[in-house]
C-alpha positions as MATLAB code, in Angstrom:
seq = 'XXXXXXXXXXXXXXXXXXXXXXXXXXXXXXXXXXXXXXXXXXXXXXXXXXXXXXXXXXXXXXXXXXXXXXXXXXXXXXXXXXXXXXXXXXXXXXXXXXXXXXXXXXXXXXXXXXXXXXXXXXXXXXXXXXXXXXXXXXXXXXXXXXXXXXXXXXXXXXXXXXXXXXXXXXXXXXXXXXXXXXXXXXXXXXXXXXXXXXXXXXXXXXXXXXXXXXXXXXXXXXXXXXXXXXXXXXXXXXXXXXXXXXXXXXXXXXXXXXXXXXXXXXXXXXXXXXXXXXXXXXXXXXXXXXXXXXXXXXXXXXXXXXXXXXXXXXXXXXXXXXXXXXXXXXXXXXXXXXXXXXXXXXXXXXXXXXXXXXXXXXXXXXXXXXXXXXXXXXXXXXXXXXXXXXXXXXXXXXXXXXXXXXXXXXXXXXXXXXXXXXXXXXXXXXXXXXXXXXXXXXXXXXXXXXXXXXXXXXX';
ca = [
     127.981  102.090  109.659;
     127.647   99.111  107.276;
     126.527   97.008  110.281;
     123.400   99.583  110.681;
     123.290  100.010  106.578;
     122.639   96.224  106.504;
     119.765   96.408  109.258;
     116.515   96.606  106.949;
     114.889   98.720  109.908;
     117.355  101.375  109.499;
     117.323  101.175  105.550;
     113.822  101.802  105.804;
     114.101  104.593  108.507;
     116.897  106.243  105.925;
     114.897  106.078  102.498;
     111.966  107.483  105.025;
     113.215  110.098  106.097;
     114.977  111.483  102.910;
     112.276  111.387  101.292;
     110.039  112.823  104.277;
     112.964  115.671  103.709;
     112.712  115.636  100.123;
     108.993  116.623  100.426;
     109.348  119.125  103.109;
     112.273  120.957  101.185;
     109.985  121.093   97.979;
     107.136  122.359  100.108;
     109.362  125.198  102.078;
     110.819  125.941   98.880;
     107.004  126.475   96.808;
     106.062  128.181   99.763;
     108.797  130.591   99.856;
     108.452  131.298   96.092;
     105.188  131.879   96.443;
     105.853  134.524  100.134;
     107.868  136.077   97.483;
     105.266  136.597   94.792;
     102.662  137.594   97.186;
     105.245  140.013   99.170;
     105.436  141.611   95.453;
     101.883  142.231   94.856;
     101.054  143.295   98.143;
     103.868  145.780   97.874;
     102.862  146.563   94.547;
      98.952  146.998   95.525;
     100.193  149.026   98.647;
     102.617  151.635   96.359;
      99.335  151.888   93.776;
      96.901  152.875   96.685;
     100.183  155.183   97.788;
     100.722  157.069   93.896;
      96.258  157.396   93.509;
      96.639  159.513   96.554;
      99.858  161.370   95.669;
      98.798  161.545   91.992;
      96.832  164.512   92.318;
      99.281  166.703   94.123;
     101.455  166.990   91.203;
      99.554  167.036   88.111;
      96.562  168.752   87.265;
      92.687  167.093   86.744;
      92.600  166.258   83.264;
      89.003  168.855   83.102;
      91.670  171.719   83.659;
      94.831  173.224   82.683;
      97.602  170.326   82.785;
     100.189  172.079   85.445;
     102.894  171.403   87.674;
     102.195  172.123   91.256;
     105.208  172.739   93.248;
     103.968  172.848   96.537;
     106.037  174.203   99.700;
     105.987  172.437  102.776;
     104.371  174.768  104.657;
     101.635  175.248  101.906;
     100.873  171.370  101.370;
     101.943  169.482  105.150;
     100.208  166.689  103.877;
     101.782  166.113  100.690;
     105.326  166.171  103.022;
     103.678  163.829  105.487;
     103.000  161.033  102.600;
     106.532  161.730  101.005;
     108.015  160.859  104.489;
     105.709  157.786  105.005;
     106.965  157.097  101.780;
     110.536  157.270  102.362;
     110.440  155.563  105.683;
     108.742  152.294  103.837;
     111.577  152.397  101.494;
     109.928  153.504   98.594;
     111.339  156.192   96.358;
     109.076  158.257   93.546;
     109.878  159.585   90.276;
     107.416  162.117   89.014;
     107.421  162.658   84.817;
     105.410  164.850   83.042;
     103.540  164.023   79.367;
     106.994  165.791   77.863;
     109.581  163.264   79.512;
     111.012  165.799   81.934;
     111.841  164.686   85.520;
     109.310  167.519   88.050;
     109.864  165.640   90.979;
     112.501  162.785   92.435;
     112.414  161.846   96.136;
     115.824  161.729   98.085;
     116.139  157.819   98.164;
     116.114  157.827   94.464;
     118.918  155.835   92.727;
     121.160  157.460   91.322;
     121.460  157.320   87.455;
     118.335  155.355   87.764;
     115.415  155.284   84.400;
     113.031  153.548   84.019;
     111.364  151.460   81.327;
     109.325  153.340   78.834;
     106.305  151.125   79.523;
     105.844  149.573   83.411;
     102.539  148.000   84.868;
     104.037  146.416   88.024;
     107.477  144.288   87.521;
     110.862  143.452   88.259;
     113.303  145.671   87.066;
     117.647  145.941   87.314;
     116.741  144.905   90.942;
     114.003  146.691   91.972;
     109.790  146.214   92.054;
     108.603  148.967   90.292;
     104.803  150.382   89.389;
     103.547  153.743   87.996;
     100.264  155.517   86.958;
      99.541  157.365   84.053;
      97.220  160.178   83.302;
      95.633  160.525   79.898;
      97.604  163.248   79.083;
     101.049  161.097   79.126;
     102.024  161.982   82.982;
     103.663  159.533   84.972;
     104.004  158.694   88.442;
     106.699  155.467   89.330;
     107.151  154.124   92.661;
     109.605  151.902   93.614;
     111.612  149.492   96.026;
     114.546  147.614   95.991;
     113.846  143.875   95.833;
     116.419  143.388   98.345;
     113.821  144.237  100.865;
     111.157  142.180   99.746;
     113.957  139.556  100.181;
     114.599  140.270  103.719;
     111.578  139.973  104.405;
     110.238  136.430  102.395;
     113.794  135.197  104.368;
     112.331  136.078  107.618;
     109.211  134.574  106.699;
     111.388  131.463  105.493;
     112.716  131.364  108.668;
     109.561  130.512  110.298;
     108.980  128.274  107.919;
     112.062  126.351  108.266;
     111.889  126.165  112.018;
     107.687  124.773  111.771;
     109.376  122.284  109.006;
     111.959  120.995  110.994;
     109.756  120.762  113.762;
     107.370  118.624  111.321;
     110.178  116.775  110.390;
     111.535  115.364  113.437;
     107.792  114.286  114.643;
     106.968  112.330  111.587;
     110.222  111.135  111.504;
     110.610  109.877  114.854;
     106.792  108.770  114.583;
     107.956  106.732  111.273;
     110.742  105.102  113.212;
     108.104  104.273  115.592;
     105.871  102.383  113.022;
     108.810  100.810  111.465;
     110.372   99.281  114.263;
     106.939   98.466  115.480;
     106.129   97.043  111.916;
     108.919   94.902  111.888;
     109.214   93.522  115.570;
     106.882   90.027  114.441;
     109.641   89.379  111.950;
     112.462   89.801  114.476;
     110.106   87.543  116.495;
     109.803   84.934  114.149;
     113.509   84.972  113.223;
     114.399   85.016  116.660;
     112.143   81.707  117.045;
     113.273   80.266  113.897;
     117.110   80.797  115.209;
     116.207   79.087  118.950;
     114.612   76.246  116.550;
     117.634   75.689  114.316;
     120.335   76.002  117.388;
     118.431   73.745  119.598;
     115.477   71.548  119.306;
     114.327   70.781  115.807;
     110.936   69.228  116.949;
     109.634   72.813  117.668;
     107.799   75.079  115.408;
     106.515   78.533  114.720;
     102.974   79.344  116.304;
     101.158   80.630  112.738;
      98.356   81.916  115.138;
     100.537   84.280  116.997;
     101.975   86.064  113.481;
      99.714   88.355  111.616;
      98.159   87.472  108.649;
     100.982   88.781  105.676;
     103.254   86.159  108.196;
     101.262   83.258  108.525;
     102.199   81.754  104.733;
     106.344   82.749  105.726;
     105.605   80.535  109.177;
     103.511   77.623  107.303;
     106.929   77.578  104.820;
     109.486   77.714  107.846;
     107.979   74.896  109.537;
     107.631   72.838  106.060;
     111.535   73.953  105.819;
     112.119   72.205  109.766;
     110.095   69.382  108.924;
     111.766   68.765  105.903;
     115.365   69.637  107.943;
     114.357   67.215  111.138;
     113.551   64.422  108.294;
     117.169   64.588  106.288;
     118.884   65.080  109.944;
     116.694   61.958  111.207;
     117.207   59.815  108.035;
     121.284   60.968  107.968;
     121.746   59.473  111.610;
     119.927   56.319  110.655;
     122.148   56.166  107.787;
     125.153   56.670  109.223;
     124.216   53.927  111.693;
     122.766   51.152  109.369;
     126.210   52.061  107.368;
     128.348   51.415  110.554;
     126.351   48.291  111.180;
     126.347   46.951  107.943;
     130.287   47.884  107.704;
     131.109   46.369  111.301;
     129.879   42.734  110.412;
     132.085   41.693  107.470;
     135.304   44.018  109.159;
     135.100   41.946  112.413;
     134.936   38.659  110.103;
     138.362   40.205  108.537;
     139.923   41.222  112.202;
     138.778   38.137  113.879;
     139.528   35.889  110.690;
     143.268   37.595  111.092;
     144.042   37.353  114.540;
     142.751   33.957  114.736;
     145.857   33.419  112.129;
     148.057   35.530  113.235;
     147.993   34.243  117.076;
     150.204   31.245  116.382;
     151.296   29.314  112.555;
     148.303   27.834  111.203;
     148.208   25.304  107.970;
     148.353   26.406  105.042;
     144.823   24.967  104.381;
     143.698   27.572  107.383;
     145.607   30.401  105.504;
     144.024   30.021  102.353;
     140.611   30.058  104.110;
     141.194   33.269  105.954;
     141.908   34.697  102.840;
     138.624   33.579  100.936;
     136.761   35.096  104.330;
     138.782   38.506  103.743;
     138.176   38.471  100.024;
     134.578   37.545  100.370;
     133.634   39.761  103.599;
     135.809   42.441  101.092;
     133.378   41.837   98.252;
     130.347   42.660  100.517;
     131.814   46.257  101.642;
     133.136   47.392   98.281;
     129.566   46.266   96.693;
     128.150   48.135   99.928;
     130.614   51.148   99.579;
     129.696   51.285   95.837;
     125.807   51.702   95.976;
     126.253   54.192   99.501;
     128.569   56.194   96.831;
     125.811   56.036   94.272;
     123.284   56.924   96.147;
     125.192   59.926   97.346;
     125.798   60.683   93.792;
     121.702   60.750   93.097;
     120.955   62.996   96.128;
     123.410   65.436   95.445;
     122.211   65.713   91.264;
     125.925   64.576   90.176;
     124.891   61.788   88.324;
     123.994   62.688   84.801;
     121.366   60.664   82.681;
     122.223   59.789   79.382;
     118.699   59.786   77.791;
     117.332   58.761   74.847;
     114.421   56.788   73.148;
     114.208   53.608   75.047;
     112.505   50.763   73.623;
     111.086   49.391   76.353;
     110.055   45.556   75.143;
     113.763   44.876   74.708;
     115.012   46.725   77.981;
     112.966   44.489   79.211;
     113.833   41.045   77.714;
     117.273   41.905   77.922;
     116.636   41.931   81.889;
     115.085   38.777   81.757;
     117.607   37.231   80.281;
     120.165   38.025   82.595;
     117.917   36.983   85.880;
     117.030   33.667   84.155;
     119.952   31.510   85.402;
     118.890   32.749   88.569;
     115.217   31.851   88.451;
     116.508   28.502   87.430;
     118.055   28.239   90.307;
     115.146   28.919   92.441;
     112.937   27.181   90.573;
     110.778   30.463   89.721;
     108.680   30.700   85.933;
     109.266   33.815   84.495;
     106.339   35.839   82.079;
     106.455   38.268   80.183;
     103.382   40.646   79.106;
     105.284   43.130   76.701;
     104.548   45.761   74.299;
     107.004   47.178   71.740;
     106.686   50.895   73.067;
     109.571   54.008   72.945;
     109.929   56.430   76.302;
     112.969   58.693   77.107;
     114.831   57.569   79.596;
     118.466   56.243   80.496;
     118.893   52.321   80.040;
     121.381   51.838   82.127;
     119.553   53.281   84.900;
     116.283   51.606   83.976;
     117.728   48.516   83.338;
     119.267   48.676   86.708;
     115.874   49.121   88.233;
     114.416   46.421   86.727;
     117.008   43.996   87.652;
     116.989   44.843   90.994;
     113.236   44.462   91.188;
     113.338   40.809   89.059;
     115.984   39.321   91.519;
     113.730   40.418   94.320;
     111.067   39.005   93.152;
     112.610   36.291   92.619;
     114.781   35.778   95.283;
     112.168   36.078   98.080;
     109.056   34.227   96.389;
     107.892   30.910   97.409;
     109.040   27.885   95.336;
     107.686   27.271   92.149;
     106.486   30.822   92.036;
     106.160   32.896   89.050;
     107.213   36.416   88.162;
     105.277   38.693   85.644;
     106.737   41.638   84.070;
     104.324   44.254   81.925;
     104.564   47.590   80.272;
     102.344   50.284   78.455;
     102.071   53.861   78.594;
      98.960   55.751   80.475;
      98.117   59.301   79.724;
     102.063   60.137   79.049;
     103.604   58.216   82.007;
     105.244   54.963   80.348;
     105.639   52.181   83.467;
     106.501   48.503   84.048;
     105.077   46.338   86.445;
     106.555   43.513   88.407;
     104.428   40.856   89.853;
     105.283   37.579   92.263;
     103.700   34.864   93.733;
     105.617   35.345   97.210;
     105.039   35.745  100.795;
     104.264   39.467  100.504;
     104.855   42.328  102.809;
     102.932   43.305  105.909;
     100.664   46.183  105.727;
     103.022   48.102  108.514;
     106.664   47.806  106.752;
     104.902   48.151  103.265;
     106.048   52.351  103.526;
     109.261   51.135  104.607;
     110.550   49.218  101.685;
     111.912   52.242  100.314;
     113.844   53.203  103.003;
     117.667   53.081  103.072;
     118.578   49.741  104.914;
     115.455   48.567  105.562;
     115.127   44.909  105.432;
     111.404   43.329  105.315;
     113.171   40.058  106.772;
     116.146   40.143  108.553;
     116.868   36.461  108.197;
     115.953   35.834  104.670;
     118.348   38.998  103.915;
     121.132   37.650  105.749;
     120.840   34.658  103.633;
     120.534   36.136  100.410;
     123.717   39.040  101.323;
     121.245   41.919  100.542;
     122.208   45.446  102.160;
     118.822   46.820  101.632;
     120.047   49.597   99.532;
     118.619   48.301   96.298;
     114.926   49.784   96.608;
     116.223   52.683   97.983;
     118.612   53.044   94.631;
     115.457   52.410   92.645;
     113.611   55.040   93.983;
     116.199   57.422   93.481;
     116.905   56.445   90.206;
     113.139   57.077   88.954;
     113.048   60.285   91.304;
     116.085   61.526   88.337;
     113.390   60.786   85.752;
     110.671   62.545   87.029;
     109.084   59.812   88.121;
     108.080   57.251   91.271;
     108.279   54.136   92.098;
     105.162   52.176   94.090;
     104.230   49.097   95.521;
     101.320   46.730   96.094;
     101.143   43.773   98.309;
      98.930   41.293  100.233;
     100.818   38.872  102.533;
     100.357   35.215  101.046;
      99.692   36.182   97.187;
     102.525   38.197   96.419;
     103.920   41.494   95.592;
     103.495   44.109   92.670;
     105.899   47.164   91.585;
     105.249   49.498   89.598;
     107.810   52.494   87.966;
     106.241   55.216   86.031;
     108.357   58.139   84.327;
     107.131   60.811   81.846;
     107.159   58.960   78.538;
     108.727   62.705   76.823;
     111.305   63.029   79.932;
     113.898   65.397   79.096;
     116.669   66.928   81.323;
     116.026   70.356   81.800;
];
């Protein structure tokens, strides 16, 4: 039962057809109110035309002497004939002079019955009674039980309930149709959508085969695939590039320790098979730590600690901790600086903008420069990150952001980079609201640019 109670089809059939019931029962039950109302004026009307014949038989015209006329059978037939017509339609009569005195009762009167000092046609202690009066004060009541009238609305109800029922079960049935009918594109489409999901994720739903209220649900569903077959694509290249990147500095550890471990070594070759563990260690736990923050920024667990960020210092506080390094590579550093405020997190921003000065410093050409602005545009505050390097080829340039990605395989091996740190980056401004982009002309360097809402606020 609750398996067909969840079935929307059959929902709809149920509310359907209760309320297809509803609105027959109301109709069958105006109808027969309204058999019974018309049953009682016709019987009314038909005893009226009855007592304007009878009438004269027992009182006098009004022109003459007011009378009672107590007629024999054999002297009146007729008058007998109409009292037996009478009696066989179940009507009684009650005959009353202008005095109040009872001059004639038919046999199927009730007994101990009187009636209401003032009648037109109504119900009365269970009957349907009418009368006529002559100017004089005489009165002539008919009467029926309402019982009969009764018996004979339920026949008519009868009818009536068989037609309805017959009604019922065709529009029913025909409603059944139309729903089912109605419905079969959507078990269609999730049909489809279910041999897409089980099986081949590169397939889509045909918009031009659904009807026009379905077109917008397919367009979503196949946004909803394409956005599944991306994450399942980019999780199996990440799981790879993480095995790779983890299978390099573990066989340096294995190899490292067999190599010792196969026969006594000096102590000279001990000590350097420990600085190859601890270094090759170093890479995976710096490795493990940025796949584990990454996770943390696709998943929403890490939680910003904004506030008003001035973002001259954030930025001279980064290039003072990459300036040892551009030292070292013989790199200028500039700085084009404004004292401006944004909301943001400076951890996380100054993490971004370290990440982008040692890149641009570690792969520019020697005696290269790096520039580093800021300012705020129509609400978006941004810095900007400029070298004098080798720059990136127009084909990898929509790859840099890309988890693993390396734009140079050798230079990265010599520098130890994982090619998580853009990645990171773009996560990182993705929590603010904003983007990350890049610029970039092989020979004359490379520009990056981050750009956040200069009012972001965690919602």
């Amino acid at each position: 039962m609750n398996r067909i109670w969840n079935s929307l089809r059959w929902r709809i059939v149920a509310y359907y057809t209760s309320l297809l019931a509803l609105a027959i029962g109301i109709v069958l039950a105006l109808g027969h109110r309204n058999e019974t109302r018309y049953l009682s004026q016709l019987h009314a009307a038909r005893m009226q035309a009855t007592g304007l014949e009878i009438l004269p038989s027992f009182f006098s015209p009004p022109a003459g002497p007011r009378r009672f006329q107590r007629l024999p059978r054999q002297e009146s037939p007729e008058l007998f004939r109409q009292l037996d017509e009478i009696h066989t339609a179940g009507v009684f009569l009650l005959a009353i002079n202008s005095g109040g005195d009872r001059i004639f009762a038919s046999r199927d009167l009730p007994d101990h019955f009187a009636p209401p000092a003032e009648i037109s046609t109504a119900e009365y202690a269970g009957f349907l009674l009418t009368e006529l009066r002559t100017p004089p004060g005489d009165r002539l009541v008919l009467g029926m039980p309402m019982q009969m009238l009764r018996e004979e609305a339920r026949e008519s109800l009868s009818v009536s309930l068989a037609v309805g029922a017959g009604v019922f079960l065709v529009l029913a049935a025909l409603g059944a149709l139309l729903v089912f009918g109605g419905l079969r594109p959507i078990a269609r489409m999730g049909a489809d959508a279910r041999k897409i999901a089980d099986g081949d994720l590169s397939k889509r739903l045909d918009p031009a085969l659904q009807c026009e209220e379905l077109r917008s649900l397919s367009g979503v569903l196949n946004q909803t695939f394409d956005r599944l077959q991306g994450a399942l694509r980019r999780q199996i290249r990440f799981t790879a590039d993480a095995s790779h990147e983890l299978r390099t500095p573990l066989a340096a550890i294995l190899a490292d320790c067999e190599f010792s471990l196969h026969k006594p070594r000096s102590t000279e070759r001990y000590l350097e098979t420990i600085e190859v563990c601890q270094e090759s260690a170093r890479h995976m736990g710096k490795l493990v730590e940025r796949l584990g923050l990454l996770a943390r920024l696709d998943s929403d667990e890490t939680t910003l600690e904004v506030e008003s960020l001035d973002l001259e210092d954030a930025a001279r506080r980064a290039l003072s901790w990459v300036e040892p390094l551009a030292r070292e590579h013989g790199i200028a550093l500039h700085a084009e600086l404004h004292e401006l405020h944004a909301a943001a997190d400076p951890l996380r921003i100054g993490q971004v903008l370290l990440n982008l000065l040692r890149n641009a410093i570690v792969y520019n050409k020697s005696g290269g420069s790096v520039t580093i602005r800021n300012g705020t545009t129509e609400g978006q505050a941004w810095f900007e990150v400029e070298d004098t390097g080798h720059g990136i080829a127009e084909e990898k340039i929509n790859r840099v952001f890309e988890r693993f990605f390396r734009v140079d395989e050798s230079r990265n091996a010599h520098t130890g980079g994982a090619g998580l740190g853009l990645a990171i980056c773009k996560s990182i401004m993705e929590c603010h609201g904003g983007d990350i982009h890049v610029c970039s002309e092989l020979g004359t360097g490379t520009t990056f640019r981050i750009e956040w809402p200069a009012d972001f606020h965690l919602s």
